[in-house]
N, C-alpha and C positions, 0 to 999 in steps of 0.2 A: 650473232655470236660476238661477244668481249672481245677486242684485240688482247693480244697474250699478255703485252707491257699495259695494258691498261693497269690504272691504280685501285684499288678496291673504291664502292660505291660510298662504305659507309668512311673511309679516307678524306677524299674529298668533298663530300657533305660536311665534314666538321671543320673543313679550313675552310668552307665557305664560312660557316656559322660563326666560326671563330674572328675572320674576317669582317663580319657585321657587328662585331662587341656581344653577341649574343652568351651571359655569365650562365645560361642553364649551360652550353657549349664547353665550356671550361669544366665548370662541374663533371659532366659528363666524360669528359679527356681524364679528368682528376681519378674517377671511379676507375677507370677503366687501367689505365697506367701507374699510379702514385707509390703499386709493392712494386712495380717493376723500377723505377726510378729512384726508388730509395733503398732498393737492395743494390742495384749496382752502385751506387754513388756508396754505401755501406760497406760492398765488398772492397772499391778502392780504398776511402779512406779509414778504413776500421774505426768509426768512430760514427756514435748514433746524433751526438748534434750535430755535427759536420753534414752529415747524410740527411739530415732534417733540413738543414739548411741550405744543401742544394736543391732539393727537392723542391722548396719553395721557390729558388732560383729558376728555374729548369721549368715550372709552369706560369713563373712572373714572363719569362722569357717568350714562351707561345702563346702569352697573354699577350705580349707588346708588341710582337713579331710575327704573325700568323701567315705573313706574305713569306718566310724564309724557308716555309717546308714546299717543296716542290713534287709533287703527287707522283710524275715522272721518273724521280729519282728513287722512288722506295716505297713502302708503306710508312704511314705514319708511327706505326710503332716504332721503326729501324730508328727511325730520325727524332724521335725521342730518346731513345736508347741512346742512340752518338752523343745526341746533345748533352746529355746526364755525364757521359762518359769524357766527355769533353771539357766540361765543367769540374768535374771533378777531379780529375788527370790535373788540371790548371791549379785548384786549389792545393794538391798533394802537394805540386812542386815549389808552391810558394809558402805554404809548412815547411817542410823539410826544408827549401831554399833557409828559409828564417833560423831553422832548428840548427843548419850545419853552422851558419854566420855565428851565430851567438854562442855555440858551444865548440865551435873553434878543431874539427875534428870529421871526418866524413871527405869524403870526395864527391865529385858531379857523379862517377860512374855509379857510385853505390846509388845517390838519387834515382839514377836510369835505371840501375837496374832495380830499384824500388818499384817505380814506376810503370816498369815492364811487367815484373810479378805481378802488381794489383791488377793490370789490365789483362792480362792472360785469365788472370780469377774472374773477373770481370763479363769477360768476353766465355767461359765456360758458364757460368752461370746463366749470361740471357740464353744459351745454346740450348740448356737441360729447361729453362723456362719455357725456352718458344718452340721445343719439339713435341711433338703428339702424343697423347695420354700413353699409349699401348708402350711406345719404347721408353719414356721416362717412367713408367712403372716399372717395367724391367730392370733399366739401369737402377733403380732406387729397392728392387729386391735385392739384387746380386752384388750390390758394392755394398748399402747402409744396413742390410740384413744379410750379407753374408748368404747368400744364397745361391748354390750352383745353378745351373742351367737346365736340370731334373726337377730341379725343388721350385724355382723360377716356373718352370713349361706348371707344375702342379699347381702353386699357387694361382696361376692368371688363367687356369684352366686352358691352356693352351697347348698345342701339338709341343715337344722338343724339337723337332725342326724349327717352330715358329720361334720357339723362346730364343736359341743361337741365332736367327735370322734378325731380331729386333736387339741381341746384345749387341751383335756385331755393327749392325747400322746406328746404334746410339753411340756406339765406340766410335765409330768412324766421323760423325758427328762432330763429337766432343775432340776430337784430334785434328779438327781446325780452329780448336783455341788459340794457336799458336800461330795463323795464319792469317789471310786478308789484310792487306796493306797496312796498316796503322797498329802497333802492336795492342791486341785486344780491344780493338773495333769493332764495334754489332756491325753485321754485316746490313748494304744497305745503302749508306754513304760516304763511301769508299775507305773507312778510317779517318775519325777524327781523335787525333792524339793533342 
């Protein structure tokens, strides 16, 4: 039997391969990650080249760096996730830094608190991304279609017990977007802001 903290098999199989220069390896990472990396880097910087452009960053980076993900420390998703989120957080503040200089008006807090909102967005989205079909279909019945918890239990042909049981735990979920160390940090590695 798996130690509990062991890191998933198919994890460190690709930082080995990545490790070796192997570009199928890359490829491979790219499929697998590249909407989740470009939608967080999207939701921080609300901007589609920006978010292109990290994204390319973000996998130049575990091209050049394959030694910096530590299997121990997370899944490899987490720590693409930070890394994205990290990168991005970085770019925001050095836009805005640029935007408040040159138009002479803004404070740091507004930045911060810039910063904070996109990462809390951030950090909710990989949440509703990386939770289990059954409750992100629920949560996406009852909030995007407006549907109670009757109509919910209907649609997914499930018990209403079950339907309240899966709002509640996507609720609960999604209400540590405002938590874990680093404001809107993928959970993982420990917040990287």
């Amino acid at each position: 039997m798996a130690k509990k903290d062991a890191p998933p098999r198919w994890d460190r199989k690709m930082q080995q391969r990545l490790a070796r220069g192997e570009a199928a390896a890359l490829g491979e990472l790219y499929d697998r990650f590249a909407s989740l990396v470009h939608g967080l880097a999207h939701r921080v910087l609300g901007d589609e080249r920006a978010a292109d452009g990290i994204t390319r960053e973000v996998f130049a980076h575990v091209w050049e760096h394959p030694d910096t993900y530590d299997p121990k420390q997370g899944p490899l998703r987490s720590w693409v996730a930070a890394l994205t989120h990290r990168l991005a957080v970085q770019r925001l503040r050095a836009t805005e830094t640029a935007a408040l200089t040159r138009e002479g008006h803004g404070t740091t807090e507004d930045l911060e608190r810039k910063v904070r909102h996109a990462s809390v967005a951030a950090r909710a989205d990989y949440i509703v991304q990386s939770m289990p079909v059954p409750l992100r279909a629920a949560l996406e019945l009852a909030y995007f279609q407006r549907r109670d918890y009757r109509q919910t239990a209907a649609d997914l042909g499930v018990t209403e017990d079950e339907a309240r049981r899966r709002l509640r735990l996507g609720l609960q979920l999604l209400s540590t977007a405002h938590d874990a160390g680093a404001p809107g940090a993928p959970p993982g590695y420990g917040g990287a802001a």
